[in-house]
C-alpha positions in Angstrom: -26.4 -21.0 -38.6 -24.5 -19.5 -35.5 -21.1 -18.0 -35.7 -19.9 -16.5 -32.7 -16.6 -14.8 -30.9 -16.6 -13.7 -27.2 -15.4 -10.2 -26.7 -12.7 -11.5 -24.4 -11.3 -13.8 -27.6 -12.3 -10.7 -30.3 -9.9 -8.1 -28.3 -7.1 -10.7 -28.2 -7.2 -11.6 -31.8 -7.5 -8.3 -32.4 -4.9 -7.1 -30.3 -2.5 -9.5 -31.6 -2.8 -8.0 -34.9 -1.7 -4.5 -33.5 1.4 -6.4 -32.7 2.1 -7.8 -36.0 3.3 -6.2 -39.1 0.4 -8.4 -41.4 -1.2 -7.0 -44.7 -3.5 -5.2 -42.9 -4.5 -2.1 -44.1 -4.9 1.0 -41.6 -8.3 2.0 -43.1 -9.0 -2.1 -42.1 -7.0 -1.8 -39.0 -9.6 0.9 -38.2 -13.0 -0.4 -38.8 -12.3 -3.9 -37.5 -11.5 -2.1 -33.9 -13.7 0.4 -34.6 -16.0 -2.7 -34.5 -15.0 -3.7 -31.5 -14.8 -0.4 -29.4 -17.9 1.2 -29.9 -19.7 -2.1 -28.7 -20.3 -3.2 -25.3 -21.4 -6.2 -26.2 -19.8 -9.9 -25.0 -20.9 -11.7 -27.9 -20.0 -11.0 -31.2 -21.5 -12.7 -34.5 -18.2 -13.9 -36.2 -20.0 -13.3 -40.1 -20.0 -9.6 -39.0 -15.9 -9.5 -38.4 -15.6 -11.4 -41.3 -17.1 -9.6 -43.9 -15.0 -6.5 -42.5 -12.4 -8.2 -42.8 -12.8 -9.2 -46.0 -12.3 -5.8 -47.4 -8.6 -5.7 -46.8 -6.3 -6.7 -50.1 -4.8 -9.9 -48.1 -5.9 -12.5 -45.9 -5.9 -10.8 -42.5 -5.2 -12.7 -39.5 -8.7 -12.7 -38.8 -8.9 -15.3 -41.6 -6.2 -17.3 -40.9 -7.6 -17.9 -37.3 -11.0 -18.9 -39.1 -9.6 -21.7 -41.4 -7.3 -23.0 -38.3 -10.6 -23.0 -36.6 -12.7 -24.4 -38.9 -10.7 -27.1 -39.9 -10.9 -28.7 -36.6 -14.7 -28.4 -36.3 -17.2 -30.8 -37.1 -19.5 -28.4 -38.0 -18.4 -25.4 -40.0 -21.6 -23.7 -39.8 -22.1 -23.3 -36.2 -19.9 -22.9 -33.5 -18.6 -20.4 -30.7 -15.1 -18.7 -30.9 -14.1 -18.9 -27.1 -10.7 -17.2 -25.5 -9.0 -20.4 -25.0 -9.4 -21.0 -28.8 -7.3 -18.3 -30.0 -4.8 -19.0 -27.5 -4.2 -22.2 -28.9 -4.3 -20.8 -32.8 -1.0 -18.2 -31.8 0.5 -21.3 -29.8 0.1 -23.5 -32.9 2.1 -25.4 -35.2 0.8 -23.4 -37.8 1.0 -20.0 -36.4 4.7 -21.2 -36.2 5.4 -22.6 -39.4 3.5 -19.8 -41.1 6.0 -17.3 -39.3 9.0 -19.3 -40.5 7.5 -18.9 -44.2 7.3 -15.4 -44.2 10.4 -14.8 -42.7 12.7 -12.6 -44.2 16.2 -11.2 -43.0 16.5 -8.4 -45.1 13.8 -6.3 -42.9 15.4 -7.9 -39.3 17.5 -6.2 -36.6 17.3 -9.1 -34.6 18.4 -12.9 -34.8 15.9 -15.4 -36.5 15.7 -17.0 -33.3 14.4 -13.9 -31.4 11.6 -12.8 -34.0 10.4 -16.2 -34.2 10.1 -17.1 -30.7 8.8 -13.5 -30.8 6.0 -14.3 -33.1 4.4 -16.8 -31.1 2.1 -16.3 -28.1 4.1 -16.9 -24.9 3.2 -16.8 -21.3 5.2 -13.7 -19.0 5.3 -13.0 -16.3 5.1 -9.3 -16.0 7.5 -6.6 -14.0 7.2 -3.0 -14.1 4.6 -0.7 -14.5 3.5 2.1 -16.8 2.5 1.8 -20.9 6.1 -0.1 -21.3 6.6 -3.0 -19.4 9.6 -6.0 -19.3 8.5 -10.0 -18.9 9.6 -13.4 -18.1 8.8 -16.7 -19.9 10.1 -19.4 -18.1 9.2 -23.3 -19.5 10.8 -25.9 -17.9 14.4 -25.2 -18.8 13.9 -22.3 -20.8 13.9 -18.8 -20.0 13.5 -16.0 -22.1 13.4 -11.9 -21.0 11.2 -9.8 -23.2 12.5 -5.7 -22.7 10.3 -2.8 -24.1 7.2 -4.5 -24.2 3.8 -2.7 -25.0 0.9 -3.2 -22.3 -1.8 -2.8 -24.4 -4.7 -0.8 -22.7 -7.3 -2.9 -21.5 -5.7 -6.0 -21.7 -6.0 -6.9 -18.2 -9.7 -7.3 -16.6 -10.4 -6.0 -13.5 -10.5 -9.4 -12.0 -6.8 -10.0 -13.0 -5.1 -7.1 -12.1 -2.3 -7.8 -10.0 -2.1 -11.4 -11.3 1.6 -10.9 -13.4 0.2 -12.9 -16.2 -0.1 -12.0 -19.1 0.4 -13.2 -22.8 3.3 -11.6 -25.1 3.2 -11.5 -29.0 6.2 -9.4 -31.3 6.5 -6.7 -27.8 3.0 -6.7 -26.9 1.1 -7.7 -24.1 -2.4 -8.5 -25.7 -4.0 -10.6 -22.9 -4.4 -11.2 -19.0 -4.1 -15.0 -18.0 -5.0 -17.6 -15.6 -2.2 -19.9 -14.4 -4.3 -22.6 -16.2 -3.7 -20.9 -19.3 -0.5 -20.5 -19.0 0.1 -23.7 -18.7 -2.4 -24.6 -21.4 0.3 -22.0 -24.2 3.5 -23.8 -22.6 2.2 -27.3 -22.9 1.6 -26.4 -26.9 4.6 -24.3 -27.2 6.4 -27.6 -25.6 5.0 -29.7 -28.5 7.4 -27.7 -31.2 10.7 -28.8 -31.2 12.3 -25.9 -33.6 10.8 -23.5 -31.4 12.5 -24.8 -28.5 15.4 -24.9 -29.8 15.1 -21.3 -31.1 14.3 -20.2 -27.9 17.4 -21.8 -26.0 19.2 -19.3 -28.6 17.6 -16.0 -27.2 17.5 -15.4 -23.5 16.7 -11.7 -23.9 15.0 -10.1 -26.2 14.5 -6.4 -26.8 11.1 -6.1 -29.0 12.3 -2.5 -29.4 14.8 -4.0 -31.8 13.1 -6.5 -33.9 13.0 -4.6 -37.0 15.8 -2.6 -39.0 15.2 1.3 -39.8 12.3 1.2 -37.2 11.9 0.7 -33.3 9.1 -1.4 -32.8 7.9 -0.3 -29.5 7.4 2.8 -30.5 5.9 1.6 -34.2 3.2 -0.4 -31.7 2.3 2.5 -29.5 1.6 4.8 -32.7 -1.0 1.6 -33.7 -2.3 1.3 -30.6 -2.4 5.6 -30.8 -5.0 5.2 -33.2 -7.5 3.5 -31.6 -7.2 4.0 -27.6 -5.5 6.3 -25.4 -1.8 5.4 -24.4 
């Protein structure tokens, strides 16, 4: 049996969660990039993440990925976790209609519309520079600004900075992209009608703001604090 994750798809997954106020614990939150820092390595076995992961109280998005996985695989007990794969998992119908379940207005500055087209991975085009960046997602006829947006460190590989692509999830810019992934999110992001129409609701979006009693940007750059240098 071979379970595998490129490093490429690990810091994204990872990366997202950083974003992402999940049942995560911090002493989780630690070890699983902990895991992922101290190794140089471009391959990871997917049964090592797992069993870290399975420490924390609640499923952590690191298992929700693997059953969305799994399920479309013929075989469960081998496979390879590539990049393009978790794009497609926070571009999902599921990703959204999991969002929409746990959605709850009580702990929400924002509109519904803006935290849930928030919560799923969309493709920006970036402007500015510096830790805090703003971005574009523009889809056909819809267009959405994201303000006070966290540029993760790292998140860009040599080879694509410069580009202006990158991929956005609750303020944070987790991942570099091709044009050809871009296009691969919108095409799935296309494919959800409520989402659409959500996002025809919210043309800007301030990620600072998407939570009452708390600004989120900074929230994300004290997570991020704990890990890498910002």
């Amino acid at each position: 049996m071979s379970r595998t994750i490129t490093r490429k798809a690990l810091q994204t997954l990872f990366y997202t969660t950083l974003t992402c106020p999940c049942p995560v614990t911090e002493e989780r939150e630690r070890a699983l990039m902990q895991f992922l820092l101290s190794s140089k390595e471009e391959i990871f076995d997917f049964q090592e993440v797992l069993a870290l992961a399975d420490k924390n109280p609640a499923p952590t998005p690191v298992h929700l990925f693997r059953n969305f996985y799994v399920d479309r695989q013929e075989d469960s007990q081998s496979f390879a976790v590539e990049q393009q794969d978790v794009l497609r998992y926070f571009a999902s119908h599921y990703h959204f209609e999991r969002s929409v379940s746990f959605y709850n207005p009580c702990t929400l500055y924002c509109h519904a519309s803006a935290y849930l087209v928030s919560h799923m991975l969309l493709p920006v085009t970036l402007e500015g520079a510096g830790r805090i960046v703003a971005g574009t997602w523009q889809c056909g006829e819809y267009s959405i600004r994201f303000e006070n947006n966290v540029l993760l460190p790292g998140a860009f590989r040599k080879e694509a900075e410069g580009s202006g692509l990158g991929a956005i999830h609750l303020g944070g810019i987790v991942t570099d992209l091709t044009p050809e992934e871009a296009d691969f999110l919108n095409r799935r992001l296309e494919d959800i009608p409520e989402f659409l129409l959500m996002a025809s609701e919210s043309p800007v979006i301030d990620s600072s703001k998407l939570y009452k009693g708390r600004n989120h940007t900074e929230q994300t750059l004290q997570r991020v604090g704990r890990h890498m240098e910002v």
